[in-house]
N, CA, C and O atoms as CSV, one atom per row, in Angstrom:
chain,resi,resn,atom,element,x,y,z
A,1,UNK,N,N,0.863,-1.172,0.000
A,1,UNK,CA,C,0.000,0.000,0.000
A,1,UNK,C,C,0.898,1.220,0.000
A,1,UNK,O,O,1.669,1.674,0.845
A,2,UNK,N,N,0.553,1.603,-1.216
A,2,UNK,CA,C,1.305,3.026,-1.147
A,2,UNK,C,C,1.127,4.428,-0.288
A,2,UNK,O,O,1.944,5.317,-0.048
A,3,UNK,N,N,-0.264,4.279,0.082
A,3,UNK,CA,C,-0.786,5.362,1.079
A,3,UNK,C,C,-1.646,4.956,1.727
A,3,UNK,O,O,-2.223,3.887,1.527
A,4,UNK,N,N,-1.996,6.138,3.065
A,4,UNK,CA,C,-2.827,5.732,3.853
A,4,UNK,C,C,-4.247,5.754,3.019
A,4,UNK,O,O,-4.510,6.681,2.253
A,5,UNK,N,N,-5.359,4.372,3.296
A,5,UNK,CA,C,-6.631,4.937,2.842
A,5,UNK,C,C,-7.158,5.901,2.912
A,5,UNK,O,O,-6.953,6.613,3.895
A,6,UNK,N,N,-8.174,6.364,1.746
A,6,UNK,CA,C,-8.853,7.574,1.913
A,6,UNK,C,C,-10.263,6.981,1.502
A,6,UNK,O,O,-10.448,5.856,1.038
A,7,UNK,N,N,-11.484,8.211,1.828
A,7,UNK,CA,C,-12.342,7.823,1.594
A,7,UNK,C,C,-12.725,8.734,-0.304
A,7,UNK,O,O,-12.538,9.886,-0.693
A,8,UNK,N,N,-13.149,7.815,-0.816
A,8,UNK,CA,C,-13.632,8.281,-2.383
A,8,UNK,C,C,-14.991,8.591,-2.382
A,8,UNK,O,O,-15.296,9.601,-3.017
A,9,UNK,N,N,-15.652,8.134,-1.973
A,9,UNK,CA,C,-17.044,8.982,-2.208
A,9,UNK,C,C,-18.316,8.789,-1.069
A,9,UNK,O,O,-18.444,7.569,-0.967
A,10,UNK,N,N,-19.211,9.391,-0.261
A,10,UNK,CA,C,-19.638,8.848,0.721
A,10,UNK,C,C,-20.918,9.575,0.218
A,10,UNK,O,O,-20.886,10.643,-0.392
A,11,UNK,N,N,-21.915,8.968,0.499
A,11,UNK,CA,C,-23.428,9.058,0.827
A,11,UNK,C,C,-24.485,9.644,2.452
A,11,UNK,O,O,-24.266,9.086,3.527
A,12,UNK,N,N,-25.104,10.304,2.386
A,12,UNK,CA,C,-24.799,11.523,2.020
A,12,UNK,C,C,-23.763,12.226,1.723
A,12,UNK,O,O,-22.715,11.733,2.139
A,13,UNK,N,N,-23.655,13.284,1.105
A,13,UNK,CA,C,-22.369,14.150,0.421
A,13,UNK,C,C,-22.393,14.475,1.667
A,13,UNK,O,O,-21.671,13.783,2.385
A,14,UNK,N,N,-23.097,15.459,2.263
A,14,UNK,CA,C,-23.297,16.362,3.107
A,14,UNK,C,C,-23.122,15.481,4.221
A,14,UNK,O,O,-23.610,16.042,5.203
A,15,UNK,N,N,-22.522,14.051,4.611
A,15,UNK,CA,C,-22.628,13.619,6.105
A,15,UNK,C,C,-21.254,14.503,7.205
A,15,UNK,O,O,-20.068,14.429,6.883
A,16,UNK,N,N,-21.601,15.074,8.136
A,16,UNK,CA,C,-20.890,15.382,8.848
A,16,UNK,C,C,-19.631,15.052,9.806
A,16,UNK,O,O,-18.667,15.628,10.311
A,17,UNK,N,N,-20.215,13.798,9.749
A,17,UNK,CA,C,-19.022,12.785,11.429
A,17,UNK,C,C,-18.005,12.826,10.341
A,17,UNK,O,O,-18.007,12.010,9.419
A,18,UNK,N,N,-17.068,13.866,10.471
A,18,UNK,CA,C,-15.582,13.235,10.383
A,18,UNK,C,C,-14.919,12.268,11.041
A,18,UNK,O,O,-14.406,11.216,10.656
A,19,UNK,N,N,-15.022,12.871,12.269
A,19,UNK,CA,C,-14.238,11.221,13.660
A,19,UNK,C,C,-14.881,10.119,13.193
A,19,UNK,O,O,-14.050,9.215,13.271
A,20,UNK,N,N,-16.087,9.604,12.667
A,20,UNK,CA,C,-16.678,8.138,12.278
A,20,UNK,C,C,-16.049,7.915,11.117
A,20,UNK,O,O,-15.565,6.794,10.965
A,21,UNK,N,N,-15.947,8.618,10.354
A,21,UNK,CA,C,-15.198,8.332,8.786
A,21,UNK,C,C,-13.766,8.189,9.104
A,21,UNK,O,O,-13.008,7.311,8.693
A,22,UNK,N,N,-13.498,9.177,9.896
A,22,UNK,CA,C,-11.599,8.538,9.857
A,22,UNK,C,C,-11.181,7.332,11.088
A,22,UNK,O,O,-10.054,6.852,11.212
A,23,UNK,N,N,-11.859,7.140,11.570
A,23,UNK,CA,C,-12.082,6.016,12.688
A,23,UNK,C,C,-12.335,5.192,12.037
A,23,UNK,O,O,-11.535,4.262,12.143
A,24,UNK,N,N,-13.459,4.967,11.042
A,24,UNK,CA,C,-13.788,3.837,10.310
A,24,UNK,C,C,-12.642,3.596,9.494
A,24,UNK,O,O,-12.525,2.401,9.220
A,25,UNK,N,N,-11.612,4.455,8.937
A,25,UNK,CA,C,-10.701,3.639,7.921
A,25,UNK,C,C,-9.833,3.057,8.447
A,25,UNK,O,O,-9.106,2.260,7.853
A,26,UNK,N,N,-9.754,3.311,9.527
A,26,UNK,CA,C,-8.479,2.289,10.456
A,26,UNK,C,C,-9.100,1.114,10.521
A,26,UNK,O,O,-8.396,0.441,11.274
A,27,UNK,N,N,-10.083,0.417,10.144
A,27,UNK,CA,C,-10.949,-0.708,10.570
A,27,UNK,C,C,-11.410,-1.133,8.646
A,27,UNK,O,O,-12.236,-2.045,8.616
A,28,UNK,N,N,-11.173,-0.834,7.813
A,28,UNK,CA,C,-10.979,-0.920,6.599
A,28,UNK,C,C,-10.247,-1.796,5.994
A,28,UNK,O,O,-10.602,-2.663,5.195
A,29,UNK,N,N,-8.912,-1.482,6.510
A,29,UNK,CA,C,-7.934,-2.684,6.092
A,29,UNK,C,C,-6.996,-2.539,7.697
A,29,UNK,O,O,-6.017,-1.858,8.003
A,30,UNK,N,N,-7.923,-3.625,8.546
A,30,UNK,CA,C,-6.693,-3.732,9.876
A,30,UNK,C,C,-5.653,-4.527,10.006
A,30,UNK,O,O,-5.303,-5.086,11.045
A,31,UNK,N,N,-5.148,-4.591,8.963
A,31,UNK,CA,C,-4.174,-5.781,8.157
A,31,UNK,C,C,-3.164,-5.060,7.313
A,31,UNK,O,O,-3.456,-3.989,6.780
A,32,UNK,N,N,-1.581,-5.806,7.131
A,32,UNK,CA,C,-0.937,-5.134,6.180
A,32,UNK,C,C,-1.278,-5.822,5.228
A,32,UNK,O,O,-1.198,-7.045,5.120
A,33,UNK,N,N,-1.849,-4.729,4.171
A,33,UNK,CA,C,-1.883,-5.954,2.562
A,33,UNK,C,C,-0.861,-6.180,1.788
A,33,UNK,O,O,-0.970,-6.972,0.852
A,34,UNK,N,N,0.371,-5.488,2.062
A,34,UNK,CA,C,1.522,-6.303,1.361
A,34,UNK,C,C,1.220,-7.306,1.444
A,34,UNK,O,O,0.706,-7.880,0.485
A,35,UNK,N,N,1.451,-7.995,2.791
A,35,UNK,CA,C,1.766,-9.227,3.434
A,35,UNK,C,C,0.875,-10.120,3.474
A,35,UNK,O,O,1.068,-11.286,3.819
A,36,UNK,N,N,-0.553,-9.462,2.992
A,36,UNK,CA,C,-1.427,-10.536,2.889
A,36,UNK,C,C,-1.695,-11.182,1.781
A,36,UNK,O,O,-2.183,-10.670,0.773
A,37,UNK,N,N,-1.289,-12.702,1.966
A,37,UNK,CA,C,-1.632,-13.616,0.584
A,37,UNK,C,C,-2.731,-13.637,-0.224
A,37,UNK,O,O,-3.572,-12.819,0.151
A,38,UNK,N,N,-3.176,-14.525,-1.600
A,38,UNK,CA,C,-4.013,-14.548,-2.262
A,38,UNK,C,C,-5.287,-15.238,-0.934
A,38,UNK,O,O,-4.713,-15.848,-0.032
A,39,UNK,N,N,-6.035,-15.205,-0.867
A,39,UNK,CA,C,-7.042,-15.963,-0.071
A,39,UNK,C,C,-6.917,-16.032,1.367
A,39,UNK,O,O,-7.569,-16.612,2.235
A,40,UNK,N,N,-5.532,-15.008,1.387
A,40,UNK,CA,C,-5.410,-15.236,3.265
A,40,UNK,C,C,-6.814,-14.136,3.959
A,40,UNK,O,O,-7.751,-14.382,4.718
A,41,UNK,N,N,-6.458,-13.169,3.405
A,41,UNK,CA,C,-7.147,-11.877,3.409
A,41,UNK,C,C,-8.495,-11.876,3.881
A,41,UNK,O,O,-9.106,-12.413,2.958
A,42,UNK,N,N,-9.260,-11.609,4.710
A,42,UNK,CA,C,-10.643,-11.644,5.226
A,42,UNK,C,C,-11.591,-10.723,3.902
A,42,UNK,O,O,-11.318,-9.632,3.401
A,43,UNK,N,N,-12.368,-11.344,3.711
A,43,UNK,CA,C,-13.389,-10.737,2.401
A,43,UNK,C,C,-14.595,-9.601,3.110
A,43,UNK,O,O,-15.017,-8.595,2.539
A,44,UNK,N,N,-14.973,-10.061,4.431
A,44,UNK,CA,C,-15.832,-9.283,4.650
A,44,UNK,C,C,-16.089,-9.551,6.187
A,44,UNK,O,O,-16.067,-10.646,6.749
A,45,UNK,N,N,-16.351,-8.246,6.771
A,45,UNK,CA,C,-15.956,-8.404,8.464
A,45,UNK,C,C,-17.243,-7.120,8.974
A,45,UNK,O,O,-17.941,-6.426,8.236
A,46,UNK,N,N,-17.199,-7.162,10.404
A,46,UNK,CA,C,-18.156,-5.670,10.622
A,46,UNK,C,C,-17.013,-5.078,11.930
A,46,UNK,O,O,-15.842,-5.356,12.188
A,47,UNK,N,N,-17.718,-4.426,12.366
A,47,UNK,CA,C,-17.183,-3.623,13.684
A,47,UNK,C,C,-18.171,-3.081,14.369
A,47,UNK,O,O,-19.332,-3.476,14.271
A,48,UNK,N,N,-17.745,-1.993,15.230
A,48,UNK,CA,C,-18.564,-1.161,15.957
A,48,UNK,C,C,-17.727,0.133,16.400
A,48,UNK,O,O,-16.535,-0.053,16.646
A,49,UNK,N,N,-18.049,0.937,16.476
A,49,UNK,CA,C,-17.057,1.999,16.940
A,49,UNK,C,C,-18.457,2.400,18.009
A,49,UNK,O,O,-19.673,2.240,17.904
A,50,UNK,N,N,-17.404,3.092,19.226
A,50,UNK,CA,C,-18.503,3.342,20.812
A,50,UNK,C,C,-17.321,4.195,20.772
A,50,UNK,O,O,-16.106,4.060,20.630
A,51,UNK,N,N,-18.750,5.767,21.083
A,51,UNK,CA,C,-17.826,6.743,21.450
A,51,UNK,C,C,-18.023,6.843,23.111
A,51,UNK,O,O,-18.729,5.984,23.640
A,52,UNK,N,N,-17.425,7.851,23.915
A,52,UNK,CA,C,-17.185,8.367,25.203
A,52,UNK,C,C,-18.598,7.986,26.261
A,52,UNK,O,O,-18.773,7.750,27.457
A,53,UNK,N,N,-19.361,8.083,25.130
A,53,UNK,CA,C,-20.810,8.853,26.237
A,53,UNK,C,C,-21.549,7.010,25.638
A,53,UNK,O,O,-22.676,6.850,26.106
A,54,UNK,N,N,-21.239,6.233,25.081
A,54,UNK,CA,C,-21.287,4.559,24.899
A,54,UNK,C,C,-22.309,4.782,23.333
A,54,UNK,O,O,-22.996,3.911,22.802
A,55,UNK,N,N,-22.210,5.536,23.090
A,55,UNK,CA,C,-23.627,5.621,21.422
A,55,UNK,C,C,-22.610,4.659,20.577
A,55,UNK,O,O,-21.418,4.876,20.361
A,56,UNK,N,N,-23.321,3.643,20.194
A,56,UNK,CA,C,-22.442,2.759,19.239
A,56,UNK,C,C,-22.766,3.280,17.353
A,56,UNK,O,O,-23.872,3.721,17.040
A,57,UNK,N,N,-22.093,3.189,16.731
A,57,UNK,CA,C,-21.733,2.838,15.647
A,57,UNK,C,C,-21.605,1.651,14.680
A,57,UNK,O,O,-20.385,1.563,14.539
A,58,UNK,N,N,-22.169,0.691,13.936
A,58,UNK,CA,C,-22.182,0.006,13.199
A,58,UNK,C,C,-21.210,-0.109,12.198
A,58,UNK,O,O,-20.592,0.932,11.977
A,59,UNK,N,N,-20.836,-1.313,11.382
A,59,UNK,CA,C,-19.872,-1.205,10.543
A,59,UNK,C,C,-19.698,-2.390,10.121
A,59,UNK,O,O,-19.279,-3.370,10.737
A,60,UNK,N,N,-20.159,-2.251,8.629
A,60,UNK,CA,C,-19.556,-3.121,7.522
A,60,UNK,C,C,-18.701,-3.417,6.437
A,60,UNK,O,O,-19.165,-2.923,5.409
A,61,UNK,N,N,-17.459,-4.128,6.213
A,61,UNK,CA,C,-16.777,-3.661,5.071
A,61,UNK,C,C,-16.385,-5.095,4.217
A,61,UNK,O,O,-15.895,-6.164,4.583
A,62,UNK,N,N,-16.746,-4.692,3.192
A,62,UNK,CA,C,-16.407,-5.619,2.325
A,62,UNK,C,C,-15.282,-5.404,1.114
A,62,UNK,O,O,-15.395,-4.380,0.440
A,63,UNK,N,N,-14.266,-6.279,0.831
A,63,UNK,CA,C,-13.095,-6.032,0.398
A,63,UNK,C,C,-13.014,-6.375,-1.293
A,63,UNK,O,O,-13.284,-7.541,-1.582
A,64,UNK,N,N,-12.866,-5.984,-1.774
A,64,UNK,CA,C,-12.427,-6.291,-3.396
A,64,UNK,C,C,-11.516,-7.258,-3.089
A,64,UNK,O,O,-10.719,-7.230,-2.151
A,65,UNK,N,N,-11.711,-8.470,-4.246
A,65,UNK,CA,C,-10.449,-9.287,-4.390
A,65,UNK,C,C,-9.011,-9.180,-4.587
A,65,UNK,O,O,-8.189,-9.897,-4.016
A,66,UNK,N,N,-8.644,-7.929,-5.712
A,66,UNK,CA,C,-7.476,-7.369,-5.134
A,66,UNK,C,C,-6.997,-6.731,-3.783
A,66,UNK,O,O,-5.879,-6.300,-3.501
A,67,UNK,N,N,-7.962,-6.778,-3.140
A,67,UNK,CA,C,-7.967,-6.364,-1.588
A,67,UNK,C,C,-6.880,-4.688,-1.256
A,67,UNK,O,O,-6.270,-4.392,-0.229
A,68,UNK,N,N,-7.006,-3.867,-2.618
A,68,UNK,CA,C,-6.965,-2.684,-2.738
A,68,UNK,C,C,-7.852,-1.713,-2.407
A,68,UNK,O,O,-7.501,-0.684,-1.831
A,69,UNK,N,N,-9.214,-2.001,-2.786
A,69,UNK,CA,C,-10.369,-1.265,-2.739
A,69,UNK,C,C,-11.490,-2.007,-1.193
A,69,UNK,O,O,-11.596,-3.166,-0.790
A,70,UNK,N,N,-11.908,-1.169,-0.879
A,70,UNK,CA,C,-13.094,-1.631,0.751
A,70,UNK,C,C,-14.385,-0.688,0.830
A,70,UNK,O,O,-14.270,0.506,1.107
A,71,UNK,N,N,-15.468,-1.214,0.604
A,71,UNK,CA,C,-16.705,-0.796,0.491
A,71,UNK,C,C,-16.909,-1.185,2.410
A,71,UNK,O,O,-16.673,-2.206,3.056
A,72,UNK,N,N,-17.461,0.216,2.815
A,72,UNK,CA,C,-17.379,0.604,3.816
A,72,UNK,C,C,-18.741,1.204,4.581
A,72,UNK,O,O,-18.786,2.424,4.738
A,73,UNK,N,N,-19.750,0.462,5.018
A,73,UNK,CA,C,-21.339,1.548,5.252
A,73,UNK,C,C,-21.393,1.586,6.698
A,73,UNK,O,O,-21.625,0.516,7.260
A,74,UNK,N,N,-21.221,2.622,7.400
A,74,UNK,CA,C,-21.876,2.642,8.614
A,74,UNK,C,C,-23.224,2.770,9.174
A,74,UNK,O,O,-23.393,2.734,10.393
C-alpha cells in the first residue's frame, strides 16, 4: 500500500461525522496488505465503533479481491 486509505465517495455528500469516517478507515484494512496472501485476506468483516458517552456505531466492510479497494457503510 502506497498510502494511507482515503475515503472516495460517501453518501450523504453532506454527512458530517468526520471522527466516524476517519475512525472507520483504520478498521478498513486492519491488516498489512503487502503481506497478505491470495485468499489469506478476510473478504468481509463488521465492527462497531462506541464513542465516550457509549452511542455505538455500526460497521460493515467488504473487500475487493485485489484487496486494494473496501466498500465501507456505517
Amino acid at each position: 500500500r502506497d498510502k494511507d486509505p482515503g475515503v472516495k465517495f460517501q453518501f450523504p455528500e453532506d454527512f458530517s461525522e468526520e471522527e466516524s469516517c476517519q475512525a472507520s478507515l483504520k478498521f478498513c484494512f486492519p491488516y498489512d496488505i503487502q503481506r497478505a496472501r491470495d485468499g489469506v485476506a478476510v473478504q468481509h468483516f463488521t465492527f462497531v465503533l462506541t464513542d465516550l458517552e457509549g452511542c455505538q456505531q455500526f460497521g460493515f466492510c467488504r473487500l475487493t479481491s485485489s484487496t486494494q479497494t473496501c466498500l465501507c457503510i456505517l
